[in-house]
C-alpha positions as CSV (number, residue, x, y, z in Angstrom):
1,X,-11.0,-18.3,0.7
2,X,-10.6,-20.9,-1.4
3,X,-8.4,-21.7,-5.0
4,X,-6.4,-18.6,-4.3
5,X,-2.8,-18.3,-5.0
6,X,0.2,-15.8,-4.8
7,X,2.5,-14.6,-7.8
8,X,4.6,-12.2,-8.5
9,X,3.5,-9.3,-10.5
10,X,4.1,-9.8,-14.5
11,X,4.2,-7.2,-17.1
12,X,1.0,-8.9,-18.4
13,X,-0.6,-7.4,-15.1
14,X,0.5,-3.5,-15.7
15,X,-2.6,-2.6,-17.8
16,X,-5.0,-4.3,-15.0
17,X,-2.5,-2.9,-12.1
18,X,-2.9,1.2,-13.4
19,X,-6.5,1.1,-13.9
20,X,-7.5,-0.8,-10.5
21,X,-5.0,2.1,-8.8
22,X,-6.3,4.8,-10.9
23,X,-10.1,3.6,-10.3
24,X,-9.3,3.5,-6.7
25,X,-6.5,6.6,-6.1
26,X,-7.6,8.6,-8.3
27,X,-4.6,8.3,-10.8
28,X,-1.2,6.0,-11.4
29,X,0.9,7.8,-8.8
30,X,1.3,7.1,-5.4
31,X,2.7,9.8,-3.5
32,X,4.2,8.9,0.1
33,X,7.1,11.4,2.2
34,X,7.2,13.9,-1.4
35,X,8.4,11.0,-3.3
36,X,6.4,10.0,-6.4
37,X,6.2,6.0,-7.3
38,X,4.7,5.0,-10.7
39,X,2.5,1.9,-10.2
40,X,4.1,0.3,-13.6
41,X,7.3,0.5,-11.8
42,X,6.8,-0.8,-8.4
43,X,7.6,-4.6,-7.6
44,X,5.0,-6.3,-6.0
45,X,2.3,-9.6,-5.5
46,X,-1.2,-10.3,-6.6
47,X,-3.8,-12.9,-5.3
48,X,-5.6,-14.7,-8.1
49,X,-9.0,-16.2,-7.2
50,X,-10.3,-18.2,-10.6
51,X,-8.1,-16.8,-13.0
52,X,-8.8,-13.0,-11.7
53,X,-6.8,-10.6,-9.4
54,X,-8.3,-10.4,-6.8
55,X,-5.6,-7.9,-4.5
56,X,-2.2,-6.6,-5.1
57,X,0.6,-5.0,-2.6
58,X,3.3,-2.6,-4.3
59,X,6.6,-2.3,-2.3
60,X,9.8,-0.3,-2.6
61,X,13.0,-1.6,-1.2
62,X,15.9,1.0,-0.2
63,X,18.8,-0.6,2.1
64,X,17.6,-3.1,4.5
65,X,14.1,-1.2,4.7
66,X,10.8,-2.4,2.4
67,X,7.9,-0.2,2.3
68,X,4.3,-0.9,1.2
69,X,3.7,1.8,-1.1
70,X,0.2,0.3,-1.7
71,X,-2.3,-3.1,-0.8
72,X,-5.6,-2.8,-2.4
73,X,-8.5,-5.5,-2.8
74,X,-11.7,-6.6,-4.7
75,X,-13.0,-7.8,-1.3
76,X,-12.9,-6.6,1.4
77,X,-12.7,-8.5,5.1
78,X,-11.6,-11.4,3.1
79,X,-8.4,-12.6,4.8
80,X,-6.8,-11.3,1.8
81,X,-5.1,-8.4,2.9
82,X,-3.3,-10.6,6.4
83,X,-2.0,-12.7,3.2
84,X,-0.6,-10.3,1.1
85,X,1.1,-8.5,4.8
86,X,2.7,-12.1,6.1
87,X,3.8,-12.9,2.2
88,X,5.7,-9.4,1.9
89,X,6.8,-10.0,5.1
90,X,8.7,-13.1,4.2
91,X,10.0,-11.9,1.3
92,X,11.3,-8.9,2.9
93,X,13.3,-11.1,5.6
94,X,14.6,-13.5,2.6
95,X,16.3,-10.3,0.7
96,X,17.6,-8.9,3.5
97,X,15.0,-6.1,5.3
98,X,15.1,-5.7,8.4
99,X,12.3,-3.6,8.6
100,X,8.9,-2.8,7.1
101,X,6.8,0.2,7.0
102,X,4.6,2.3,5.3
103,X,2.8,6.0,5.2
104,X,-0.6,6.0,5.3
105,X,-3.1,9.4,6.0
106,X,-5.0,11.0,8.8
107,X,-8.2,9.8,7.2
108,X,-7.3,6.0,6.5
109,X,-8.7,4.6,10.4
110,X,-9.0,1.3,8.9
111,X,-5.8,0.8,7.5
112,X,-4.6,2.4,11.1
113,X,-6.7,-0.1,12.6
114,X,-5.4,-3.4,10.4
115,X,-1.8,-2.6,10.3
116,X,-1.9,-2.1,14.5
117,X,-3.8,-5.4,15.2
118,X,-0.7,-7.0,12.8
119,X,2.3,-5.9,15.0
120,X,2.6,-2.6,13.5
121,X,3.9,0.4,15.8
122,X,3.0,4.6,14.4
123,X,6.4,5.6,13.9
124,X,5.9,9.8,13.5
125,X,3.4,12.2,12.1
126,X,3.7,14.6,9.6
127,X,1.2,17.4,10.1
128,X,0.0,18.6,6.6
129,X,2.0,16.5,4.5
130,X,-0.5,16.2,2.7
131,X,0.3,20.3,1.1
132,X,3.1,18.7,-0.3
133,X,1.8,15.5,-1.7
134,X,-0.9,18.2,-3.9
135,X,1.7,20.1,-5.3
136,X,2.9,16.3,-6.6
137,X,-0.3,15.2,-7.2
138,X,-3.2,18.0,-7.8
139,X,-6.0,15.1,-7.7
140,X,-5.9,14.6,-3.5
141,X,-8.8,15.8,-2.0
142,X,-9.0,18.0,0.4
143,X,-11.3,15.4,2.2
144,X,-11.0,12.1,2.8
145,X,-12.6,9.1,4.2
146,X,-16.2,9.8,6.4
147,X,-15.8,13.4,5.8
148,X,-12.1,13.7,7.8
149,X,-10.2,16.2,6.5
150,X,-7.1,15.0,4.5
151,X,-3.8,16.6,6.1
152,X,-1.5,14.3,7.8
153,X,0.5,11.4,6.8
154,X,1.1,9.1,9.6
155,X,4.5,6.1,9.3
156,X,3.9,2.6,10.8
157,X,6.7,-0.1,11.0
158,X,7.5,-3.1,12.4
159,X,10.8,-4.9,13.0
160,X,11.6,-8.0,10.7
């Protein structure tokens, strides 16, 4: 793609960063393992195409571990996604992670599918995490993606 670039997230992005995740998600919480993160909280990049965001990744850092709480995009099969995964990447390694995952669901076979051809390994399943992620946040479906029932959250990683 061309005249793209990489920043940081600003305050200036919040108000556009809540309503892309709410428009997409459903609302401003992202719920992964029972733990709730507040989009207007998280750290994270954006790609800018012609002075418009064009994608984001939210992370959370704990220790030496970074995980992608969410990587969204205007356009799909774009490259943009493989950007925003080796730029966290690097940023990770440059604070001090040593490792990088993420939860994603049962339902989500192309984010299964994209984080696997990028070096990423299924670390566990949690059968019906998804029960506890409701009680959190009511708006879940009960179905996800192509009609797959939304139960289980399933942990990727890869070593940094």
């Amino acid at each position: 793609m061309k005249d793209i670039k990489i920043r940081e997230i600003t305050k200036n992005d919040t108000n556009w960063i809540i309503k892309f995740i709410t428009e997409n998600w459903g609302s401003d919480k992202i719920i992964t393992r029972g733990k709730i993160y507040h989009v207007k909280d998280l750290p994270g990049f954006v790609i800018i195409q012609n002075k418009e965001i064009i994608a984001l990744i939210l992370y959370s850092t704990k220790g030496h571990n970074c995980e992608i709480i969410s990587m969204n995009s205007k356009k799909q099969n774009k490259g943009l996604g493989t950007l925003l995964l080796n730029h966290i990447k690097e940023h990770a390694k440059k604070i001090g992670c040593i490792r990088l995952w993420l939860v994603t669901t049962n339902d989500n076979l192309s984010a299964l599918r994209f984080y696997q051809k990028r070096g990423f390994i299924i670390k566990a399943i949690y059968p019906n995490a998804i029960d506890i992620s409701r009680k959190l946040k009511p708006e879940i479906p009960l179905v996800g993606k192509d009609g797959v029932p939304l139960r289980d959250e399933i942990e990727l990683e890869m070593s940094l």
